[in-house]
NUGU-679724 format. One line per 8 residues: number of its first residue (from 1); their letters; for each residue x, y, z of N, C-alpha, C. Coordinates in Angstrom, 1 decimal, padded with zeros to 4 digits. Each point is the difference from the previous one (the first is absolute). Layout:
NUM> A> X/Y/Z/X/Y/Z/X/Y/Z ~ ...;
END
This chain:
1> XXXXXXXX> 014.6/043.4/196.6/001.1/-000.5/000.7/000.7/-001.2/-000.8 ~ 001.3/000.4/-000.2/000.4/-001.4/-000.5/000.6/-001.3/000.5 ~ 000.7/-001.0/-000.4/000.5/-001.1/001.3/000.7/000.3/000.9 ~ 001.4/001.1/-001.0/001.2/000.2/001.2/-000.3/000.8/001.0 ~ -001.2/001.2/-000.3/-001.0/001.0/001.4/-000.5/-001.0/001.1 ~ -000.9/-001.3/-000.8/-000.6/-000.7/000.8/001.1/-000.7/000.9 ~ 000.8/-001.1/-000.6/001.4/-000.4/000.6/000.5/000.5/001.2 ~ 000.1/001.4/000.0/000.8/000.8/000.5/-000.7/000.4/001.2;
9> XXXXXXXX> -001.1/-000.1/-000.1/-001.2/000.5/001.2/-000.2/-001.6/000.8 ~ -000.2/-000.8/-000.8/-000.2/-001.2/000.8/000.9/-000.4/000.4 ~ 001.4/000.1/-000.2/001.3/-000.9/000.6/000.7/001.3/000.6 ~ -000.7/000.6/001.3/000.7/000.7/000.5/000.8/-000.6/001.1 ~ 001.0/-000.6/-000.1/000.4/-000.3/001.3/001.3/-000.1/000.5 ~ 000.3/001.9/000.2/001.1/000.5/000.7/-000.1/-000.6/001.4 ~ 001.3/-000.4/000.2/000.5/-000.3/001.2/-001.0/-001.4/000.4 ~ -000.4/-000.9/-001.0/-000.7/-000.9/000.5/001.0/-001.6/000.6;
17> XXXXXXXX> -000.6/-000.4/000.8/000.6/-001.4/000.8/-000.3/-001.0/-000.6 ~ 001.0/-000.5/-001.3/-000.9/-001.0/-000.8/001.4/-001.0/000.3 ~ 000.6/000.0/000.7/001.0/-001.5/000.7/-000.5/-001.0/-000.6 ~ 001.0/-000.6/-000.3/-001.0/-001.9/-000.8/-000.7/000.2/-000.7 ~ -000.9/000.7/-000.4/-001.3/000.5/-000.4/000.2/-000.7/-001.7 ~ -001.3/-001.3/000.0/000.2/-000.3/-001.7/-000.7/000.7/-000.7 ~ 000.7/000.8/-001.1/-000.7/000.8/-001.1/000.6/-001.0/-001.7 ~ 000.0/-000.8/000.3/000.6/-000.9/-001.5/-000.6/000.6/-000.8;
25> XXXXXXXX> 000.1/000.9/-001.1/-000.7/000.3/-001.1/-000.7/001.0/-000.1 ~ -000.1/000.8/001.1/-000.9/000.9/000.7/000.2/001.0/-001.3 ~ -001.5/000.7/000.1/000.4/001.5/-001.0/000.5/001.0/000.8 ~ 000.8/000.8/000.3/000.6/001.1/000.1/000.7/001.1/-000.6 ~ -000.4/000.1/-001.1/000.3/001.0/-000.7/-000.7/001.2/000.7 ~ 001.0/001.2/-000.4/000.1/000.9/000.4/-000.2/000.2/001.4 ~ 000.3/-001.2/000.8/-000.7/000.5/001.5/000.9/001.0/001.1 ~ -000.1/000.2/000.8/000.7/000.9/001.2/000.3/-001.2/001.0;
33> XXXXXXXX> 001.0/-000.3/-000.3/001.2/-001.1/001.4/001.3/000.8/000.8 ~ -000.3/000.9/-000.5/001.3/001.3/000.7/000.0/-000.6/001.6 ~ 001.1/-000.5/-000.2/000.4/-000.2/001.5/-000.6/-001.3/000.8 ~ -000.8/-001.0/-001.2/-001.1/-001.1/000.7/001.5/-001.0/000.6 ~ -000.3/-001.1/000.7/000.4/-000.9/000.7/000.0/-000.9/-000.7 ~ 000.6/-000.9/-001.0/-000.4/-001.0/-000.9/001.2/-000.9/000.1 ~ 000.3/000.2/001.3/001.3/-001.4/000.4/-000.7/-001.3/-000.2 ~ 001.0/-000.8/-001.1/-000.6/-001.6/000.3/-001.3/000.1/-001.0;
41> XXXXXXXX> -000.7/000.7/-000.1/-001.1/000.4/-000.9/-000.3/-001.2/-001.5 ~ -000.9/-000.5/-000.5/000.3/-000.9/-001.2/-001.0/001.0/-000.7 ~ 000.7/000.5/-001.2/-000.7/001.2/-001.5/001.0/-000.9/-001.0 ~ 000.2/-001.0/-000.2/000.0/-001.0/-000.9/-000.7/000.3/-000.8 ~ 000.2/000.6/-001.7/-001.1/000.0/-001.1/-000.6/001.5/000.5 ~ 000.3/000.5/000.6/-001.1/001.3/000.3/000.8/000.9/-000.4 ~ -001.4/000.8/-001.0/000.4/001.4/-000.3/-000.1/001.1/000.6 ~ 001.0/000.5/000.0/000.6/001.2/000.8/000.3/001.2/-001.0;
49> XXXXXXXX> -000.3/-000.2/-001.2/000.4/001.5/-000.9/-000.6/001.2/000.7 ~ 001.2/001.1/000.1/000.0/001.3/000.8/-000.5/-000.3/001.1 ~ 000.5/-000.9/000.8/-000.8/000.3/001.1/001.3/000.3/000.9 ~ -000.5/001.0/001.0/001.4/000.6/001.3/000.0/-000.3/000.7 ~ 001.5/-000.8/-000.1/000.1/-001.1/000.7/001.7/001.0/001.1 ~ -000.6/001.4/000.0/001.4/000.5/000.3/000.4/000.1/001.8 ~ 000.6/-000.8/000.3/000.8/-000.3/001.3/-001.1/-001.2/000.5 ~ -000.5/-001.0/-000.5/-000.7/-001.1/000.4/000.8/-000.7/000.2;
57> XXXXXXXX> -000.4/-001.0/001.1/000.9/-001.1/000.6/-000.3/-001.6/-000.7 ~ 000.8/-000.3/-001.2/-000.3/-001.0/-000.7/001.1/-001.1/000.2 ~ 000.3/000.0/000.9/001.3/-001.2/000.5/-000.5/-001.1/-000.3 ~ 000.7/-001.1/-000.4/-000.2/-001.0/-000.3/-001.8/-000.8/-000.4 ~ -000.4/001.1/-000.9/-001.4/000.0/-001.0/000.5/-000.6/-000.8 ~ -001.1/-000.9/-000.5/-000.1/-000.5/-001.1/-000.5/000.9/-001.3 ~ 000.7/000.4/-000.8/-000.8/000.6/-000.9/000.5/-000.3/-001.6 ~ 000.7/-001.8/000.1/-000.2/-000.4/-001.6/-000.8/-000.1/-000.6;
65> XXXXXXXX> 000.2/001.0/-001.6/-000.7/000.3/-001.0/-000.8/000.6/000.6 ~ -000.3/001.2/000.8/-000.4/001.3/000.2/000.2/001.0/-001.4 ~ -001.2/000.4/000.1/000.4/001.6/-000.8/-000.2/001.0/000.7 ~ 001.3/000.3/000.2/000.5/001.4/000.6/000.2/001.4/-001.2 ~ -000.4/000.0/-001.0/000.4/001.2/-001.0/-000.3/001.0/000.2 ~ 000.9/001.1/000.5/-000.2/001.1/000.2/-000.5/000.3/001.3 ~ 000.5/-000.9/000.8/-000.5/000.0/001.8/001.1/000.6/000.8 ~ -000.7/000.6/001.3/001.2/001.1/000.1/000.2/-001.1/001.0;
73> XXXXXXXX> 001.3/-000.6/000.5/000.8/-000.2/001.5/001.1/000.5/000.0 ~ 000.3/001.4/000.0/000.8/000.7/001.0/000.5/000.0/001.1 ~ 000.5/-000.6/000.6/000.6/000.1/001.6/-000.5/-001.4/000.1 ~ -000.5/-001.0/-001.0/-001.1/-001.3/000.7/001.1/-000.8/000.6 ~ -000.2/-001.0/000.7/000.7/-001.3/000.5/-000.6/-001.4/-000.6 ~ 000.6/-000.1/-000.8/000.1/-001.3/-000.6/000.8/-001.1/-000.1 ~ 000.9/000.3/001.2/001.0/-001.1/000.1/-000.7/-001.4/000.7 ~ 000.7/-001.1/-001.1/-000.2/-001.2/-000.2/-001.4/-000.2/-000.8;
81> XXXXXXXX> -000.8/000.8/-000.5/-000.8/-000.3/-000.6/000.1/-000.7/-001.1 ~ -001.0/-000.4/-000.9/-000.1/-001.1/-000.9/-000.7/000.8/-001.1 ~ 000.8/000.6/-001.0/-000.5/000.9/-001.1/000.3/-001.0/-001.7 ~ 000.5/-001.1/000.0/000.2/-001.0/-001.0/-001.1/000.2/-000.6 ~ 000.7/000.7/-001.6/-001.4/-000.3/-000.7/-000.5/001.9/000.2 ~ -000.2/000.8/000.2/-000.7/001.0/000.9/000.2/000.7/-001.4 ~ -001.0/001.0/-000.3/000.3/001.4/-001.0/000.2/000.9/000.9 ~ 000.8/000.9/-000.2/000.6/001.2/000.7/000.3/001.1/-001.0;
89> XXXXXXXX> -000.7/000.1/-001.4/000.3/001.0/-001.0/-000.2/001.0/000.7 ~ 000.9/001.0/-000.2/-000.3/001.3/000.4/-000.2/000.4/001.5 ~ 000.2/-001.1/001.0/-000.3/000.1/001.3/001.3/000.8/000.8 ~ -000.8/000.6/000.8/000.8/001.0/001.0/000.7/-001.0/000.9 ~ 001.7/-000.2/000.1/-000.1/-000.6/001.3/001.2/001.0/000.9 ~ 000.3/001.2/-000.1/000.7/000.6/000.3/000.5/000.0/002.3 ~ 001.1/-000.4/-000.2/-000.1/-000.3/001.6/-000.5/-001.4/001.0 ~ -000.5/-000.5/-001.1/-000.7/-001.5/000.4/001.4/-001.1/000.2;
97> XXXXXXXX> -000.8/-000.4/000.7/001.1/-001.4/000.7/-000.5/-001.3/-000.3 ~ 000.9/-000.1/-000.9/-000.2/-001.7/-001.1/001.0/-000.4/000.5 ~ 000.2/000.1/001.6/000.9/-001.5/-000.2/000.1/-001.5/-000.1 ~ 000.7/-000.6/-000.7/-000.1/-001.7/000.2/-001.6/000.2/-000.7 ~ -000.5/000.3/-000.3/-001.2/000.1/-000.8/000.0/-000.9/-001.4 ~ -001.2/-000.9/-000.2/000.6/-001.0/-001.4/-000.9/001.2/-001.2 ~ 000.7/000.3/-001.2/-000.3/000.7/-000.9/-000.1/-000.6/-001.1 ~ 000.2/-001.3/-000.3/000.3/-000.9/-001.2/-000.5/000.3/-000.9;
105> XXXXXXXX> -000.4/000.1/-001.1/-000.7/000.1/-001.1/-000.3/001.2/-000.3 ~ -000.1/001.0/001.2/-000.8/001.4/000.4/000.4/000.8/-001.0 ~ -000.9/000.4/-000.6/-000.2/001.6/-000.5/000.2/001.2/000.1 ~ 001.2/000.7/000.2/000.1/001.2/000.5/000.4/000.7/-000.7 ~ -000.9/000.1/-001.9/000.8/000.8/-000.8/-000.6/001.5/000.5 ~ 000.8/000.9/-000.3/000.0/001.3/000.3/-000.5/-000.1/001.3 ~ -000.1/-000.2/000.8/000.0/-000.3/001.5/001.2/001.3/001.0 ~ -000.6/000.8/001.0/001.3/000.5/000.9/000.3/-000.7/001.0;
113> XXXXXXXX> 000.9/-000.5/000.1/000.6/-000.5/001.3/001.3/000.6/000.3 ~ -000.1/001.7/-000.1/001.7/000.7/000.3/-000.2/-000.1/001.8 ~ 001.1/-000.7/000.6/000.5/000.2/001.4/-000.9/-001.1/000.7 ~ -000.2/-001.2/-000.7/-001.0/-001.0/000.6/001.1/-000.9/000.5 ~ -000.5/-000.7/001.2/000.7/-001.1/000.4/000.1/-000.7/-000.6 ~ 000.8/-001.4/-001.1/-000.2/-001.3/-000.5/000.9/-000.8/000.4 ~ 000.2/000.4/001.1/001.3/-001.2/000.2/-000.5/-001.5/-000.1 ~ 001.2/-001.0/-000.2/-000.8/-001.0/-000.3/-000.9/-000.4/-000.7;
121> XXXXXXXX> -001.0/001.1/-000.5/-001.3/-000.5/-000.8/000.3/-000.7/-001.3 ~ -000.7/-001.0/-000.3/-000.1/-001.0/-000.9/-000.6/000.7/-001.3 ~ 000.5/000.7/-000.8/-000.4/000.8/-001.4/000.7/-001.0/-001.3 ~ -000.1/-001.5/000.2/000.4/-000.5/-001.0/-001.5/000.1/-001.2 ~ 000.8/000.1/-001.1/-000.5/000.2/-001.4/-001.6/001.2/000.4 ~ 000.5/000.7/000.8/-000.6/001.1/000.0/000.3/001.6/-001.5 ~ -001.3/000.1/000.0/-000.2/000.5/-000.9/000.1/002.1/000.1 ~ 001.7/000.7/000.1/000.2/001.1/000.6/000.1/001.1/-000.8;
129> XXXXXXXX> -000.5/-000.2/-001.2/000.3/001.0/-001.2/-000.2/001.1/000.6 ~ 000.3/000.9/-000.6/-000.4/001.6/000.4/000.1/-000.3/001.4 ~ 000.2/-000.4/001.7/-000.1/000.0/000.4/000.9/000.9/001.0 ~ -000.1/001.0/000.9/000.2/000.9/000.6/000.6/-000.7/001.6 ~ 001.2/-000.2/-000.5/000.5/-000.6/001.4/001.3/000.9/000.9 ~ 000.1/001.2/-000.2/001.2/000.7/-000.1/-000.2/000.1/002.0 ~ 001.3/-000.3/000.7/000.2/-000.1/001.1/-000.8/-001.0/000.8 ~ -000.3/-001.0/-000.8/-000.7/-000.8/000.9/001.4/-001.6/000.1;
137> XXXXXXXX> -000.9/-000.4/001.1/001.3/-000.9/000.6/-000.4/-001.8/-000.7 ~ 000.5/-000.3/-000.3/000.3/-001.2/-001.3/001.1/-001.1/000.7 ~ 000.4/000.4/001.8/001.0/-000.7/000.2/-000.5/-002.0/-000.3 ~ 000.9/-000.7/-000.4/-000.8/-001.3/000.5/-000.9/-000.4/-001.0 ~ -000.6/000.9/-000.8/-001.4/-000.1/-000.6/000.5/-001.4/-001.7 ~ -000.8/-000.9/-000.2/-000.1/-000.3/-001.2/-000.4/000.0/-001.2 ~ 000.2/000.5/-001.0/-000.2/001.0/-001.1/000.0/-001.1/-001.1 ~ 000.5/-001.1/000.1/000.2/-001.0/-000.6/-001.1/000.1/-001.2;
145> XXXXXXXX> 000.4/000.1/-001.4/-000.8/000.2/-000.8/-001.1/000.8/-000.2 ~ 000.3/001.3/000.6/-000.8/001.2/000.0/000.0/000.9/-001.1 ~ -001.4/000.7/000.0/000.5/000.7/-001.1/000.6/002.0/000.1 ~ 001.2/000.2/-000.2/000.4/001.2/000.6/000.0/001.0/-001.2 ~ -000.8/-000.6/-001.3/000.3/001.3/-000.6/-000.7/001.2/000.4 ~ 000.8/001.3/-000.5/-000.3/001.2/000.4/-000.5/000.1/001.4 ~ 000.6/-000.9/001.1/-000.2/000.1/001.7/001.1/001.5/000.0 ~ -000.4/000.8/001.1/000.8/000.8/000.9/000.7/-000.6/001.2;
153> XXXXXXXX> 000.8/-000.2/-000.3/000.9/-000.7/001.3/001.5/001.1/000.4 ~ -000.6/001.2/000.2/001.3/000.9/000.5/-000.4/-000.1/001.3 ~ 001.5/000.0/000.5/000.1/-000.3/001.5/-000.6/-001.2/000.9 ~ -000.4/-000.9/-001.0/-000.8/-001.2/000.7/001.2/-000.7/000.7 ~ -000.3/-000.9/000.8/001.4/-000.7/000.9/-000.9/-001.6/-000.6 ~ 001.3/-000.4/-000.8/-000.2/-001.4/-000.2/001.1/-000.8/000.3 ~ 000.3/000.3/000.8/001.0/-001.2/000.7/-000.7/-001.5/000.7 ~ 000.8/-000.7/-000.9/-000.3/-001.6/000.1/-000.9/-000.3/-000.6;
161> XXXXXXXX> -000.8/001.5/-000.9/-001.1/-000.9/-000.6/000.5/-000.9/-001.6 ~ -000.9/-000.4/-000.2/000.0/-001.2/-000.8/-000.7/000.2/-001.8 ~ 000.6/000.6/-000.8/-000.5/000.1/-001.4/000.2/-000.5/-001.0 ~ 000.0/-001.3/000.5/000.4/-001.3/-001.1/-001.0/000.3/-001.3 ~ 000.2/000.2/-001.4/-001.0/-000.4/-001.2/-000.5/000.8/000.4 ~ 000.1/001.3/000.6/-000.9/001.0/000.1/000.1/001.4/-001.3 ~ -000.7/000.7/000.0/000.3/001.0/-001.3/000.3/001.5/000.9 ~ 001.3/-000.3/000.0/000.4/001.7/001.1/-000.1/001.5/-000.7;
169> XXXXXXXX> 000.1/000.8/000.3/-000.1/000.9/-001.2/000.8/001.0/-000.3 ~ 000.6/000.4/-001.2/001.1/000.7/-000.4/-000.4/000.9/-000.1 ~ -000.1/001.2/000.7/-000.3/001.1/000.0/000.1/000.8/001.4 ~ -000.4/001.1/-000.2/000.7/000.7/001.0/-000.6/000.1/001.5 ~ -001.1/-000.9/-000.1/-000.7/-000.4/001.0/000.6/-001.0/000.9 ~ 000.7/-000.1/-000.7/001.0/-001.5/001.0/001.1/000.5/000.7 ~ 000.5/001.3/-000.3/000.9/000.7/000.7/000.3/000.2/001.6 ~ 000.8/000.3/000.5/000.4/-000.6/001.2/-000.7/-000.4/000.9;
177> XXXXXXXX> -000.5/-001.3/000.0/000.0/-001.7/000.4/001.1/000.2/001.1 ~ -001.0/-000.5/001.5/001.0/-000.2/000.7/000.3/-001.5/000.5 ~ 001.0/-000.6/000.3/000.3/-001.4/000.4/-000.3/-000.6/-001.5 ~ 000.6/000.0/-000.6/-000.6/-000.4/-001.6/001.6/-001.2/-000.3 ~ 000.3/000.2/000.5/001.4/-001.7/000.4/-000.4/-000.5/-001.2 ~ -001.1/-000.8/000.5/-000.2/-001.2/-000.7/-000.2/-000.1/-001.7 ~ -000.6/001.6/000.1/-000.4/000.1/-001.5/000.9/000.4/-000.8 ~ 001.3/000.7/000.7/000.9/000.4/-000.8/000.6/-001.4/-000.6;
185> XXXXXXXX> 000.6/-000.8/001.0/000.1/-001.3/-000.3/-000.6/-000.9/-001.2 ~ -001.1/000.2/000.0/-001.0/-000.5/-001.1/000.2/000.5/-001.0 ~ -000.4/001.7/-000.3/000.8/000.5/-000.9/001.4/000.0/-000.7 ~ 000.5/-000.3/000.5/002.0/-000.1/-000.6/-000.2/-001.2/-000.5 ~ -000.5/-001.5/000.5/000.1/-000.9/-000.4/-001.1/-000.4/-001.5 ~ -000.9/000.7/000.0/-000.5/000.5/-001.4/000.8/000.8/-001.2 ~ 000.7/001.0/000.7/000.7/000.9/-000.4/001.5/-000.5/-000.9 ~ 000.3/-001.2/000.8/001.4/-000.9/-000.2/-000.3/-000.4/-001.0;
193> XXXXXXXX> -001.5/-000.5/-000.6/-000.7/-000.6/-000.9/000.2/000.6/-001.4 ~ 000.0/001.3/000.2/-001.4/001.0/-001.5/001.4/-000.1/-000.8 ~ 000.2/-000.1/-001.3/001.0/-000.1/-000.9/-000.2/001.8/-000.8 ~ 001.5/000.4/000.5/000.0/001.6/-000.5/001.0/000.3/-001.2 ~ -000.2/000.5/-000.8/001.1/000.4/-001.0/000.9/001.5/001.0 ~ -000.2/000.7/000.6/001.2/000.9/000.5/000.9/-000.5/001.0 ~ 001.3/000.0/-000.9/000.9/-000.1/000.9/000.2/-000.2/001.6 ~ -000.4/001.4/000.1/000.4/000.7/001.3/-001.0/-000.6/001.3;
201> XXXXXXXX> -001.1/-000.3/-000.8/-001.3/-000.7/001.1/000.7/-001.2/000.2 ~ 000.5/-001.1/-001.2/000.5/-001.2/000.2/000.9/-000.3/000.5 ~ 000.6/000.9/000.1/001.6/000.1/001.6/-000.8/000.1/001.1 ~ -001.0/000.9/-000.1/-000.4/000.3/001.5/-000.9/-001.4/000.5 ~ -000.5/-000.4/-000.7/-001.4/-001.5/000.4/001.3/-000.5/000.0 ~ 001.4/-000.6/-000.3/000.9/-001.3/000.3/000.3/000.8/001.4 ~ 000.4/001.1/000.3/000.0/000.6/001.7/-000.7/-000.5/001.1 ~ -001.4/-000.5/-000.5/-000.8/-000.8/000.7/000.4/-000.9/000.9;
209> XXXXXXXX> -000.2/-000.1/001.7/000.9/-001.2/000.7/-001.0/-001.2/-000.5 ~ 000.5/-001.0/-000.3/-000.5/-001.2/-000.1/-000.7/-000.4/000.8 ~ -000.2/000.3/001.5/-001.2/-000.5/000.7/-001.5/001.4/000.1 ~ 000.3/000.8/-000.9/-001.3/000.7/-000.5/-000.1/-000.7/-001.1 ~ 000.7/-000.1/-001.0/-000.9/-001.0/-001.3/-000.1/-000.8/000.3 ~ 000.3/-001.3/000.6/-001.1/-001.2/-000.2/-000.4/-000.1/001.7 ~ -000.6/001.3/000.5/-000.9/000.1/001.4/-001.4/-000.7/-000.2 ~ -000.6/000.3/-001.1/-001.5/-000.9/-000.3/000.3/-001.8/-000.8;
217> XXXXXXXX> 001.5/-000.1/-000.3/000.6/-001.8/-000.7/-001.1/-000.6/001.5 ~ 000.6/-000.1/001.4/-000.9/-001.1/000.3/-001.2/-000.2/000.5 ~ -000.4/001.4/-000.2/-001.7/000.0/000.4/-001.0/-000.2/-001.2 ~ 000.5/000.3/-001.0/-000.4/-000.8/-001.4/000.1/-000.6/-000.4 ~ 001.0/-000.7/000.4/001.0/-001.0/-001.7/000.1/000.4/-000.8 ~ 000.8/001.0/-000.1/000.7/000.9/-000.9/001.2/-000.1/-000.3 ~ 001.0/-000.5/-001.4/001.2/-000.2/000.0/001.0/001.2/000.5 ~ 000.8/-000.1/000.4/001.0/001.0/000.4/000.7/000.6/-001.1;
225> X> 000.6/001.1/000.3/000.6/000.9/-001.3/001.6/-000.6/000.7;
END
């Protein structure tokens, strides 16, 4: 038998009532939490690699600098939880409700999160490469220095969110963006920027209204065009 058999047999605990319950650091790899109770819960430092965590009630858990890689929460509730710091490689979060949830630092390259709640959630300098976000909700959310290369963001609703110094991604993954206001805005006033040799582009960038190009002048100190 090897650890993850053993793991797996010892940390059975579907549908368990672990409310408050301190596991700071706890081993849980590979365990069975399908559906456990882990509101309020402290797994601070605890590893959770592959463990199913799918429709568990993790509301406002602590789980900074958790390793979650490759752990399924599917359907989980994790709004307002504390995942700062957290690995989430390759983690299932399909349907999960991250709202207002702090993600700071977090990990979620190649991560699914298509059709997840994030409103509000704090994903600054979050790390979203490869990251599978297609229809999930971004309203509110801060991205602020995030990393978006090669993210899927079709159909995501980012209205009001916040992608200051973040790396968005040019490709066809970014394709229709809904509530995306802000970004368009961002974009033009970069755009007002890029120095083109064709004609026909350089009529169209002076077309530009003047309060889309210098839209980011006073949130950066940025000179005006």
């Amino acid at each position: 038998m090897n650890q993850k058999e053993l793991n797996t047999i010892l940390a059975n605990l579907k549908e368990a009532n672990l409310i408050g319950a301190d596991l700071k650091e706890a081993d849980l790899r590979w365990a069975n939490l399908k559906e456990a109770n882990l509101r309020g819960a402290n797994l601070k430092g605890a590893n959770l690699e592959g463990a199913n965590l799918r429709r568990a009630n993790l509301e406002r858990a602590n789980l900074e600098g958790a390793n979650l890689k490759g752990a399924n929460l599917i359907g989980a509730n994790l709004k307002e939880a504390n995942l700062k710091g957290a690995n989430l490689i390759g983690a299932d979060l399909r349907g999960a409700n991250l709202k207002e949830t702090n993600l700071i630092g977090a990990d979620l390259k190649e991560a699914d999160l298509r059709w997840t709640n994030l409103r509000g959630a704090d994903l600054k300098e979050a790390n979203l490469e490869g990251t599978n976000l297609r229809g999930a909700d971004l309203k509110e959310a801060n991205l602020e220095g995030a990393n978006l290369e090669r993210a899927n963001l079709r159909w995501a609703n980012l209205k009001g969110a916040d992608l200051d110094f973040s790396v968005f991604p040019l490709w066809c993954g970014s394709f229709d963006i809904k509530g995306g206001d802000r970004i368009v805005k961002q974009l033009l006033s970069h755009i007002a920027r890029i120095e083109v040799e064709d004609t026909q582009l350089k009529r169209w960038i002076k077309k530009i209204p003047k309060e889309y190009v210098n839209d980011i002048c006073e949130r950066h100190a940025v000179e005006e065009v």
